[in-house]
N, C-alpha and C positions, 0 to 999 in steps of 0.2 A: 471631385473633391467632397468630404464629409464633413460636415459641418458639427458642430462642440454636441451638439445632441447624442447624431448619430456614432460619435466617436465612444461618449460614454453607454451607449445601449451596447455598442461589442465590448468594450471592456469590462464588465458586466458578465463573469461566466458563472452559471449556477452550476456546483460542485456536483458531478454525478457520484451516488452511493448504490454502491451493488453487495448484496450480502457474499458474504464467506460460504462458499457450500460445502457439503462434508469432504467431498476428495480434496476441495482445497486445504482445509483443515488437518487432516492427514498426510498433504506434501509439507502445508508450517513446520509439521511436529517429526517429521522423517528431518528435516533440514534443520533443526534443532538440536535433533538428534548427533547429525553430521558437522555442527557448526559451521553451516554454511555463512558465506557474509552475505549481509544484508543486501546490498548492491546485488549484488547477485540474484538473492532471489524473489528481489521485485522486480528485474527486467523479465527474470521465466515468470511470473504471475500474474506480467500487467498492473501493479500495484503498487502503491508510495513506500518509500523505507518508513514512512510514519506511518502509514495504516498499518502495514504488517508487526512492525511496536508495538505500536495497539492493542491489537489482537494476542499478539502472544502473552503481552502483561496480562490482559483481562483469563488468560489461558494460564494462567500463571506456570509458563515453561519461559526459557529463556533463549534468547536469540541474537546471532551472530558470532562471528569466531573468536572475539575476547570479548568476554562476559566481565 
C-alpha cells in the first residue's frame, strides 16, 4: 500500500518538452497544406492537438480540416 506521500510524488508528472525539428516542421506545414485533422496528426507525431496549435499559430499557417 502507498501511503498519501508517496501517492502525491507519482501524481506529480513533470511535463516533458521536446523541440519541433525542421522535418517536423515541414510535415506541420505539408498537413496544413492537405488540411489534415488534428487528431490525426498528433497520433503520426507523437504530439498533443494543443502543441501542434501552438505551433502552427506561432507559424502563422492554419491547421485542421475546418478552419
Amino acid at each position: 500500500m502507498m501511503d498519501a506521500q508517496q501517492m502525491a510524488k507519482k501524481a506529480k508528472k513533470k511535463p516533458v518538452r521536446r523541440l519541433f525539428s525542421k522535418d517536423e516542421l515541414k510535415t506541420l506545414k505539408a498537413h496544413s497544406k492537405a488540411r489534415t485533422p488534428v487528431a490525426k496528426i498528433a497520433k503520426q507525431m507523437k504530439r498533443t492537438e494543443g502543441s501542434l496549435r501552438q505551433k502552427a499559430n506561432k507559424l502563422g499557417i492554419g491547421l485542421g480540416h475546418m478552419r
